[in-house]
N, C-alpha and C positions, 0 to 999 in steps of 0.2 A: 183740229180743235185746240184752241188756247186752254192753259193749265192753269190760267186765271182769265175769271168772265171781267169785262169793263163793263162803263157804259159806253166807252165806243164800238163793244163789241155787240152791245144790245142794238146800237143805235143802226148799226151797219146790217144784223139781219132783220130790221122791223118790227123791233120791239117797240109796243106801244108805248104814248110818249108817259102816260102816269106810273107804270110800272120801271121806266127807263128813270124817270125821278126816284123812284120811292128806294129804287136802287146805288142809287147815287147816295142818296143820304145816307143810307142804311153801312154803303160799302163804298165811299169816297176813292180807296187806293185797288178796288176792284176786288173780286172774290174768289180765292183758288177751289177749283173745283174738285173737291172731294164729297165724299156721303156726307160727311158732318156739313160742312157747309151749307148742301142742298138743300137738309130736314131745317136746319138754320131759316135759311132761309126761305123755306114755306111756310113754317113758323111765325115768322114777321111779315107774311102777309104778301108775299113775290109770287109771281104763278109760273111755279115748277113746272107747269104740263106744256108750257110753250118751250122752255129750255130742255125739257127731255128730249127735244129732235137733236140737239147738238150731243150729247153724253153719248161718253165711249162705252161700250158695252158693262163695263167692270161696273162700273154709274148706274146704268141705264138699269141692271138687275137689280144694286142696291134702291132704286129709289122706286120701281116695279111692286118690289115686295115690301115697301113703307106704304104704297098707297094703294 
């Protein structure tokens, strides 16, 4: 698992193509993947529930117990 998401990384496991935009705009040089980023980025509107298959455990419980 990359320690910053792209959108090439979206684009390579099949991220849908509006959310693979809205993430480009939102995050141009890509987004390191921490708890703050994730809430960030549900926040603005990204669908976290497709990116929780990639999160490492440490992730995967913070963002568990946010939603």
């Amino acid at each position: 698992m990359p320690k910053i998401i792209t959108s090439d990384f979206l684009k390579t496991h099949r991220a849908c193509d509006e959310q693979v935009a809205l993430f480009a705009r939102l995050y141009p040089y890509g987004a390191e993947l921490v708890p703050g980023s994730i809430i960030r980025a549900a926040e603005q509107g990204l669908n976290v529930d497709w990116l929780a298959q990639f999160l490492p455990a440490p992730a995967l419980r913070v963002y568990l117990k946010a939603t």
